[in-house]
N, C-alpha and C positions, 0 to 999 in steps of 0.2 A: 504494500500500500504506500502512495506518496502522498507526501504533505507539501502543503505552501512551504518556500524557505522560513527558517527562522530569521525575522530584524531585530533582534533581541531588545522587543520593545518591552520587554519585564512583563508583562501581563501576564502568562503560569505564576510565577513569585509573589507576585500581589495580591491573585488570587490564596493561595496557603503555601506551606512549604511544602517541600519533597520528603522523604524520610531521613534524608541528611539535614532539613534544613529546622529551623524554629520559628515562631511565630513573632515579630515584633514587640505586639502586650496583648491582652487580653480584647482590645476593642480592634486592634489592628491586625489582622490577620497574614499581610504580607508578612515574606521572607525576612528575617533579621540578617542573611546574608545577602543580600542582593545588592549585588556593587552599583557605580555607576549614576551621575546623578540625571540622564535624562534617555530619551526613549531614543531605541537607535543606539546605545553606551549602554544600558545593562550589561553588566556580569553575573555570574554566580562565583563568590567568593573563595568559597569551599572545594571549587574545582578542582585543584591540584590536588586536594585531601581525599576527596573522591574517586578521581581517579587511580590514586598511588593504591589503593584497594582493594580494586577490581583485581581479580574477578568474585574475589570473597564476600564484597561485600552487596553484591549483585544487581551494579549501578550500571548492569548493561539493560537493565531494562527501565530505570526511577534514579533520578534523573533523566530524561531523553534529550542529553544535549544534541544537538546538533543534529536532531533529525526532521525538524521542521515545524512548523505551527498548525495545530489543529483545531483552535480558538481564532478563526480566520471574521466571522460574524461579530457583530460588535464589539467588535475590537480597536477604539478610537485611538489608541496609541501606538498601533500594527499602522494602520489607517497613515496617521501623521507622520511616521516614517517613512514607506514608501510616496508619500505625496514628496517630501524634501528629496528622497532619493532622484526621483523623475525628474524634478525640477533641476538636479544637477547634473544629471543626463543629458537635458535638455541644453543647459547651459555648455557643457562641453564640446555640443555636437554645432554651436554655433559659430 
C-alpha cells in the first residue's frame, strides 16, 4: 500500500505519541518529543534512540517514519506545506 509523502508537518505527534513517545501534560496530548518549531521542520527527537533499537524494540512497525502520510484529509498543516512547497517550485522554474 502507498501513502502521500510524508512533509513532516507534525500532525501524527500532535495528534498522541507513538509508544516511544509521551504526552506533553494532561490537556495537551501532543508528543513531548516532537522537534522542530514549525510545519514542514518537524522532527521526532527520539529518532536516533529508536532507531539504535531496532529491531528489539519493534519500531519497524510504530513509529512509521518515513513511510508517508495517511492523515492526508484535514490536515491544514500537511495543506500549508505543500502550498509553500509549490510556490517555491514555482518560483524556481521562473
Amino acid at each position: 500500500m502507498e501513502y502521500a509523502p510524508c512533509v513532516r508537518s507534525g500532525f501524527c505527534c500532535k495528534q498522541k505519541p507513538c509508544p516511544f513517545g509521551e504526552v506533553t501534560s494532561p490537556t495537551n496530548l501532543a508528543c513531548k518529543f516532537l522537534g522542530g518549531d514549525t510545519a514542514g521542520n518537524y522532527f521526532c527527537m527520539k529518532y536516533d534512540e529508536i532507531q539504535a533499537g531496532r529491531p528489539d524494540n519493534f519500531a519497524d512497525f510504530s513509529p512509521a517514519f518515513n513511510t508517508g502520510c495517511t492523515s492526508t484529509l484535514f490536515n491544514p498543516d500537511r495543506d500549508r506545506v505543500i502550498e509553500i512547497k509549490i510556490k517555491k517550485l514555482k518560483r524556481r522554474k521562473v
